[in-house]
N, C-alpha and C positions, 0 to 999 in steps of 0.2 A: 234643289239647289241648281243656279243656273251654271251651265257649263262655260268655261274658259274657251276662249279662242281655239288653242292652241290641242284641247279636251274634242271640241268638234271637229275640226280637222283630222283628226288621229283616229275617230272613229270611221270617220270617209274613207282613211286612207288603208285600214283594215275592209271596210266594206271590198273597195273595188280592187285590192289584191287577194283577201282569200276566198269572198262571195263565200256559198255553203259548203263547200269543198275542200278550203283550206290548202296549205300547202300539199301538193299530191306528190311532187316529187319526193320531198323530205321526208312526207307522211310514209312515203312506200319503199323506201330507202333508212329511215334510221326506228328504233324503238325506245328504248330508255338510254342509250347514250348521254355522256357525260363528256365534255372537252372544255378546252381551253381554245378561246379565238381573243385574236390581237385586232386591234382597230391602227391602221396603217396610216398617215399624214404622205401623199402622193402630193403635195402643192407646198407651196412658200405663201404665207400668209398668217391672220387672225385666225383664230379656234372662237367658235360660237354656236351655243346650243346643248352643250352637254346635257344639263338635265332633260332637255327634250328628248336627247340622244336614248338617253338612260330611261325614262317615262314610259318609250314605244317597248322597250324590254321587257319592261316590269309589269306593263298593261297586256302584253302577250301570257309575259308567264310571270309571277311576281315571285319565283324562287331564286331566278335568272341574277347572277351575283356581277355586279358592273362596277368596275373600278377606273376613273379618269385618271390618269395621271397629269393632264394639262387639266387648265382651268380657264374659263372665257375670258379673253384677253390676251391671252397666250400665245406668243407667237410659234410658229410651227415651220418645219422643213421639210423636203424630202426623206421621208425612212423614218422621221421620229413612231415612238409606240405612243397613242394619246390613248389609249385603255384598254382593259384586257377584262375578261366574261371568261362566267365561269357557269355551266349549266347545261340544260337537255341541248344537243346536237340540234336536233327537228324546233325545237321555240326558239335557237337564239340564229338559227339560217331560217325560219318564218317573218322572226321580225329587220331582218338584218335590212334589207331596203328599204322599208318604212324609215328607219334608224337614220341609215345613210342620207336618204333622201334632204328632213329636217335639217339635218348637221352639215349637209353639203351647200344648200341653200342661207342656210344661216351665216355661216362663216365665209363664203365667197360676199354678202353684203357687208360684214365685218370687215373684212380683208380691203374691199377698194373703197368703204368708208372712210380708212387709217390712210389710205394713198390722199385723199383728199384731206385728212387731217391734219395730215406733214404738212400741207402747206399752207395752216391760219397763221395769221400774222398779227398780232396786236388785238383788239377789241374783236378784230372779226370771226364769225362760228361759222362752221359749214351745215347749212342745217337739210333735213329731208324733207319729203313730199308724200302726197297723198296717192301718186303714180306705183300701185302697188297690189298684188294677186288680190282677188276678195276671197277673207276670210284669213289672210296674210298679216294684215297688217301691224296689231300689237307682238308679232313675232318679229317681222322685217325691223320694226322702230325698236325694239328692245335690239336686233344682231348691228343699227345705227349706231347705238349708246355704246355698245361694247367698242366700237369702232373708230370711238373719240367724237360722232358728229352729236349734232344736236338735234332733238325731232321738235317738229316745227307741229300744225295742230292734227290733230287725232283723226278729224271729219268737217263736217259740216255744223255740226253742233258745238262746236266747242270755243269757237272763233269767229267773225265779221270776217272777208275778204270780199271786197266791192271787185271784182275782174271788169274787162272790160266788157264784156256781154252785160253785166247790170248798168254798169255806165250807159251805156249805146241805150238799151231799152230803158232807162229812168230818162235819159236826156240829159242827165250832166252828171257830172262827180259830188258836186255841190248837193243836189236833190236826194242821191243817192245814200249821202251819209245822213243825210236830212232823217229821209226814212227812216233810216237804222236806228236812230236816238230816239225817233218819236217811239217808234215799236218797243226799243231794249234800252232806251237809257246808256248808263252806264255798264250795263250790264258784263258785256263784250268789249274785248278790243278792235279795232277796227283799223285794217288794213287795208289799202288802196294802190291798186295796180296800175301804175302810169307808164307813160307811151315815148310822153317829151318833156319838157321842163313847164311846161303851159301846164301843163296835167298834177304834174309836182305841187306849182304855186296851188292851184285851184286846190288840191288834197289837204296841202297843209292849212287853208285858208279855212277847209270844212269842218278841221279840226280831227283829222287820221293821226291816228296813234304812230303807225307803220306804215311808210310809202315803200312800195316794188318797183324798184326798177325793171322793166321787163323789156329784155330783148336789147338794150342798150348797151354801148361799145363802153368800156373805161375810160375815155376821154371825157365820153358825154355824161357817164355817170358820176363822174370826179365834180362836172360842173354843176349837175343839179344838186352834190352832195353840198353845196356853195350856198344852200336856200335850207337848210336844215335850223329848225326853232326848237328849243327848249330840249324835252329830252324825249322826242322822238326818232322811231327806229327807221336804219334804212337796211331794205335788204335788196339786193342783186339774184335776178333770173333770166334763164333762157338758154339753156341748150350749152351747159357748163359742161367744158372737160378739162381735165388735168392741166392740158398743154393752156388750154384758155384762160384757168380761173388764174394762174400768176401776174394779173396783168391787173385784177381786183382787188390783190391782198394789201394794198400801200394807198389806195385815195379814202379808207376812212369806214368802210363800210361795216357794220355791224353785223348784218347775216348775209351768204351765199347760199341760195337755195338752190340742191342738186338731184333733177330727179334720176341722175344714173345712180345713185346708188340703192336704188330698188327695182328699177324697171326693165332691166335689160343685164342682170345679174351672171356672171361666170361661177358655176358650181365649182364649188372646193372640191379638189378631186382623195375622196378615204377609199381605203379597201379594206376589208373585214375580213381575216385570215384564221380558218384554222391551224393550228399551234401544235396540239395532238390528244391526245386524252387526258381528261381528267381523273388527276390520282385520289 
């Protein structure tokens, strides 16, 4: 059976913290011990990742008893208890950074996913990008969704995007999509990276599903949004921040695509406390 994403990461992540040795501290420090440890919310944000959270527990020790009390989506504060564990002292402080790690990672792209959420305005979605750790990514785009955004395509397989680099080396936009049909037909949708409103006409004229705006001001993207035919999509990119994207949300635009919300992520800050023993 092929492994999950999410399944190969988690073996990596046991590999290169316990190697053959395993935890030495714990190992030499506790024996059958029993406690109770609390999972602490130290930030203001989205909660994302639980069952990952719970998975690295269960895959260390599967007697290890895990109770969320939040659920992904959930918003979190300083001091909140988001779940409490019940089991061996030595498996639930082995697997405790593995655990953290996931869930801090997870929920800090949840968390400024939703800041960019608050501000879609009408038709328009904040979507994501393909700017994302390998081996990350059906994790990052699942802690998007939880976050209100919208994922945008998976890879390279799954989607046409003509950028400018195929442009430049076909010789035109026109040639470009030319190619793509002769090769995939319908197959794919076909999205087309423009520069200026020259680029625009030319896209739509090739018959691009989805023109990108890239790199262009809201003035100028108000205007080429002016040359929009039937029911083709426009999206907005280039180097989107919060204070920036309000300036996008009112000329029309249908997706904002933002690669900070994967690429440059602030870890959620949890702490994993013991409690005291378990009765």
């Amino acid at each position: 059976m092929k492994q999950t994403s999410f399944e190969v990461l988690l073996e990596l992540a046991i590999k290169e913290d316990l190697a053959e040795a395993g935890d030495v501290t714990s190992r030499a420090i506790f024996g059958d011990d029993q406690v109770l440890a609390r999972l602490h919310s130290k930030d203001t944000g989205i909660l994302a990742g639980t069952d990952f959270f719970t998975r690295v527990f269960h895959r260390i020790d599967p007697s290890t008893q895990v109770e969320c009390l939040f659920s992904d989506g959930d918003s979190l504060k300083p001091g909140d208890i988001v779940a409490e564990l019940r089991g061996s002292t030595l498996s639930i402080l082995t697997a405790e950074r593995i655990a953290l790690n996931f869930l801090g990672y997870l929920s800090g792209i949840a968390t400024v996913t939703q800041q960019f959420s608050r501000l879609q305005r009408g038709k328009t979605r904040i979507l994501d990008t393909r700017k994302t750790l390998p081996g990350y990514r059906e994790l990052a785009k699942y802690a998007v969704s939880v976050g209100g955004g919208t994922n945008h395509r998976m890879g390279l397989y799954d989607m046409v995007m003509i950028k400018d680099n195929h442009i430049d080396a076909a010789g035109s936009i026109q040639r470009a999509v030319s190619m793509v049909r002769d090769k995939w037909g319908s197959r794919y949708r076909i999205e087309v990276e423009c520069r200026n409103a020259e680029e625009v006409s030319e896209a739509l004229d090739a018959g691009a599903d989805i023109i990108m705006l890239d790199n262009m001001d809201a003035k100028t993207a108000a205007e080429c949004l002016g040359q929009r035919r039937g029911d083709v999509a426009f999206e907005a990119s280039g180097d989107m921040s919060l204070e920036k994207i309000a300036g996008y949300m009112e000329i029309g635009l249908d997706y904002i695509s933002v690669g900070k919300l994967t690429h440059s992520v602030k870890n959620f800050d949890f702490s994993l406390k013991i409690a005291g023993p378990e009765a």
